[in-house]
N, C-alpha and C positions, 0 to 999 in steps of 0.2 A: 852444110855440115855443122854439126852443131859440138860443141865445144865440154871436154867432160868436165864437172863440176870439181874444183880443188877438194879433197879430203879436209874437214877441218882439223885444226890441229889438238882442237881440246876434245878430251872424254871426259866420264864418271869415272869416278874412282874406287877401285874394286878392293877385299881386301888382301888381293894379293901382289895391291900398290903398295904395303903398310910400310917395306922397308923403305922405297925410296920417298914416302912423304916423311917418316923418321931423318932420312937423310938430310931432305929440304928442310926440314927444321933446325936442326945442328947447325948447315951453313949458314942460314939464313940467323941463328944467334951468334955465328961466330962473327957475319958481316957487321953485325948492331953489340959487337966487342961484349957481348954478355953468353959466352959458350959455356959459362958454370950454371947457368939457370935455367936448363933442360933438365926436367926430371921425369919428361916423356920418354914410356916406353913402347916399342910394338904391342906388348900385350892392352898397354893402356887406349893405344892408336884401335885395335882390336873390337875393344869393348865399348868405347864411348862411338866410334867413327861405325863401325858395321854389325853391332849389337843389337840386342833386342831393344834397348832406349837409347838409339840415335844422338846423339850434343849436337853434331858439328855433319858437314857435306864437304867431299873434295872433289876439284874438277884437277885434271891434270891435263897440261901443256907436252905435247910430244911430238918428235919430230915423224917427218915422213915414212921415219925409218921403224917407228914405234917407240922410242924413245924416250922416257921421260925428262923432259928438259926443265920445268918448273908446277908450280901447285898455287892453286886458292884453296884455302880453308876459308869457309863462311856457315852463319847459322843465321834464323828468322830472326827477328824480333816484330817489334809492333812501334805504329807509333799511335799516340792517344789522340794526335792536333789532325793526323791524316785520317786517324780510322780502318787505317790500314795495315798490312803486314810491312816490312824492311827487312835486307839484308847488312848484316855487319859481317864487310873482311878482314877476317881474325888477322890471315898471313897470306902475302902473296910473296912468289919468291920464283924467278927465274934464274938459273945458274950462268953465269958470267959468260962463260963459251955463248951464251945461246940471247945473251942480251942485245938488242935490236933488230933483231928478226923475227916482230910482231907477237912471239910468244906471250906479253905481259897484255900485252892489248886485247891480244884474242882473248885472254882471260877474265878478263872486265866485260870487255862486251858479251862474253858466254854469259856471266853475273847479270847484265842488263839484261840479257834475255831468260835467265829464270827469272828475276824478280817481275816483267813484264809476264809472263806465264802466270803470274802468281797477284795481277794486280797492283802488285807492288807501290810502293809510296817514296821508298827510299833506298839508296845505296851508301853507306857510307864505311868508312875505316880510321884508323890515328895511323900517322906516320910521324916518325921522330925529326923533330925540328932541325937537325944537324943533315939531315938525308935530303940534301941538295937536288943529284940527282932524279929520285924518286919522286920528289915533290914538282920539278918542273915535267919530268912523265907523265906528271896528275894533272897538271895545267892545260898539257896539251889536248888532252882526251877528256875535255867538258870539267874537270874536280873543280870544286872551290874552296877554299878553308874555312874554318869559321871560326872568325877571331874572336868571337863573344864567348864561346862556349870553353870551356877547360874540360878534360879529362881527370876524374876521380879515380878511387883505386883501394878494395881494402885486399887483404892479401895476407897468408902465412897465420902467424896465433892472432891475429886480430879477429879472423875469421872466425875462431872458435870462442873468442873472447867477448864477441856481437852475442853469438849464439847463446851463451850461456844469459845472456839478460833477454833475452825474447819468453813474451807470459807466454806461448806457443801457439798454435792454431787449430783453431776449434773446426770438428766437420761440420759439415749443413746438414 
C-alpha cells in the first residue's frame, strides 16, 4: 500500500493573497523595528505583483488548513560572471505562531526549485546583521555570507536627484 504524498505547504500567489502579503510585510517591518517605512499599499501590491508589468513573484507558506502562515517575495536578476538568470529574496517572513514548522524552509527550497526550473545561477538575499536568529536558519540550510561584498543603496530624492543628471537613452 502505498502512502499518499504530503500536500506541500507552499503555493503561488494569487491576487487575492494581496491583503495577507500586505499583512506579512507590516509585521515583518515591525519585527526589523522600522513599522514607519511601509508606504506599500494593496493597490500598489495590485499592480506591480499581478499586473500587466509584473516587478516581483510571491510564493506563500500555508498551513494544512489553507492558511496563510508566511511569504517569499523574490524577483530575477542576472548574473554577468555566471551568464545566467538569479533570484534575489526581497522578503521572507514567517509569522511567529508558525515559526519551526518547516514553513521557512519549505520556502527556500520552493525558491531552489524555480531558480533550478529556470537554470538558474544564484540565490541570494541581505539579512540584517543584528538578525541572530535568521542568520543561523541560513547556516543551517546551505547560506553563506559574503564578507567581501557590502550592500549599496540609493533611495527617496536621491533617486530623482541621479535622474536629473542622466544625458538620457537613446533607442537603437
Amino acid at each position: 500500500m502505498s502512502e499518499t504524498p504530503k500536500k506541500s505547504p507552499v503555493r503561488r500567489a494569487t491576487v487575492k493573497d494581496v491583503p495577507a502579503i500586505l499583512g506579512f510585510i507590516r509585521e515583518l517591518a515591525e519585527y526589523e523595528h522600522e513599522p514607519d517605512k511601509v508606504l506599500c499599499t494593496e493597490e500598489m501590491l495590485e499592480k506591480t505583483i499581478f499586473g500587466s508589468q509584473p516587478y516581483a513573484k510571491v510564493l506563500i507558506a500555508q498551513t494544512e488548513e489553507g492558511i496563510p502562515a508566511g511569504f517569499a517575495l523574490f524577483f530575477y536578476n542576472y548574473s554577468t560572471w555566471n551568464g545566467k538568470p538569479g533570484i534575489y529574496l526581497e522578503d521572507l517572513y514567517v509569522q511567529p505562531k508558525y515559526r519551526g514548522k518547516s514553513f521557512g524552509s519549505s520556502l527556500l527550497y520552493a525558491l531552489a526549485e524555480e531558480l533550478v526550473a529556470v537554470d538558474g545561477g544564484r540565490l541570494e538575499w541581505s539579512v540584517l546583521k543584528w538578525n541572530t536568529p535568521s542568520i543561523e536558519f541560513y547556516k543551517r540550510i546551505g547560506a553563506a555570507p559574503l564578507e567581501e561584498w557590502q550592500m549599496m543603496r540609493v533611495d527617496g530624492a536621491t533617486i530623482g536627484n541621479l535622474a536629473t543628471k542622466s544625458p538620457g537613452i537613446l533607442d537603437s
